[in-house]
Structure formats: structure tokens, C-alpha cells
C-alpha positions in Angstrom: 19.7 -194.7 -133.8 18.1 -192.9 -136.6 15.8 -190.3 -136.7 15.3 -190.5 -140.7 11.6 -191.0 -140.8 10.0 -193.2 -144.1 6.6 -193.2 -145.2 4.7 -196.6 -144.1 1.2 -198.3 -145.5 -0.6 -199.0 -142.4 -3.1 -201.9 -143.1 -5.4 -203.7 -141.0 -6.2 -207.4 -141.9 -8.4 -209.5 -140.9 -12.0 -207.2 -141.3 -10.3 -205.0 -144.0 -13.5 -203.3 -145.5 -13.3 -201.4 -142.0 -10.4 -199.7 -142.4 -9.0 -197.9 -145.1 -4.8 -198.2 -145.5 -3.5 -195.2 -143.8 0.0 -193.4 -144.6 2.4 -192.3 -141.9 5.6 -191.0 -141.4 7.4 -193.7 -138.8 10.6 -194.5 -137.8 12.0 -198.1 -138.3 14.5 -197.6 -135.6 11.7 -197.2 -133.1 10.3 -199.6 -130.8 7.1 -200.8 -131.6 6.3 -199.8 -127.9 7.2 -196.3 -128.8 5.5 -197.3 -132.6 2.2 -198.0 -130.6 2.1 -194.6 -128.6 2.7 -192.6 -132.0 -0.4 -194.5 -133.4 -2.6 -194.6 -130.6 -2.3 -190.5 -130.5 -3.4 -190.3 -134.2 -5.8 -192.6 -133.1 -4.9 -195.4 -135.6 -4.2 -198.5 -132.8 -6.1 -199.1 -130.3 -5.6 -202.0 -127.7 -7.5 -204.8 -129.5 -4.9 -204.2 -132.4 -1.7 -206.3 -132.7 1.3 -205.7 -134.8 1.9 -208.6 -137.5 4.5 -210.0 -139.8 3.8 -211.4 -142.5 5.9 -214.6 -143.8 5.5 -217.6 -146.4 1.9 -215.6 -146.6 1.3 -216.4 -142.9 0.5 -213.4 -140.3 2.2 -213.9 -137.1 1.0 -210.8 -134.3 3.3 -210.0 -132.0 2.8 -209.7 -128.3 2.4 -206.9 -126.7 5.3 -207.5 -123.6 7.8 -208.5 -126.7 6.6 -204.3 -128.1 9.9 -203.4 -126.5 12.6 -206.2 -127.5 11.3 -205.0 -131.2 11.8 -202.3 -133.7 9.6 -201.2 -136.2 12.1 -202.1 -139.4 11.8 -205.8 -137.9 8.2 -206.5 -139.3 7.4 -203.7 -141.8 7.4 -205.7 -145.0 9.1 -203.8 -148.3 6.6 -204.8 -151.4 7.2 -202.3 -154.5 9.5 -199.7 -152.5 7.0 -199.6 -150.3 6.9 -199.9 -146.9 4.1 -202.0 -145.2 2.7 -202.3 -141.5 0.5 -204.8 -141.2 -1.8 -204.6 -137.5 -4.4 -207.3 -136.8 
């Protein structure tokens, strides 16, 4: 694995005027488990939050017992060379 961290646009969607976008250093060869530890320390998750892909301009959240069987690369979405995390 790598340990070459990127810079990712967190966004929250769904109530959006809530939360501003927040930049973070990840890496996409993490677990989202491990994804969701980092975040909830900088106190940017919390447990009501879900990570989501977006496809076909559809969100689909992820569950949290599939956190582990998934790294972060697998749902950030690449838009203008920039990475994007979308929770929900």
C-alpha cells in the first residue's frame, strides 16, 4: 500500500448550507474504516454520517460493516483534478 497522501474536497450533501466543504490530506489506499477514525478525530464525521458514491448523478452511502471491504480511492470521485468525498 501507499502512503502518498492527496488532498480531498470533503462535502456533505443532502443539508449543504450546514456544512462548509472541508480540505484534507487522506489516503486513497486506506480503508474507509481507518478513513472514518481520521475524520471523526478532526471532528468532521460523526456517526449519523455515511460515506457516498456518486454515479449517473445518483448517491449511493455505503454501509457502515462494508467500511472495511472498501478503500477510500473506491468512491472519491475525480472532477477537475480534484478529488471529492462525498458523506451524507
Amino acid at each position: 500500500m501507499s502512503s502518498e497522501k492527496i488532498i480531498v474536497l470533503i462535502k456533505i450533501i443532502g443539508n449543504s448550507s450546514l456544512h462548509s466543504p472541508i480540505f484534507k490530506r487522506l489516503n486513497p489506499d486506506d480503508y474507509l474504516s481507518g478513513i472514518r477514525k481520521e475524520l471523526e478525530n478532526g471532528s468532521i464525521i460523526n456517526d449519523m454520517l455515511l460515506f457516498s458514491k456518486e454515479a449517473n448523478n445518483e448517491f449511493g452511502d455505503m454501509k457502515r460493516e462494508d467500511e472495511d471491504n472498501f478503500h477510500l480511492k473506491d468512491i472519491i470521485k475525480v472532477e477537475n483534478n480534484q478529488n471529492i468525498l462525498y458523506l451524507n
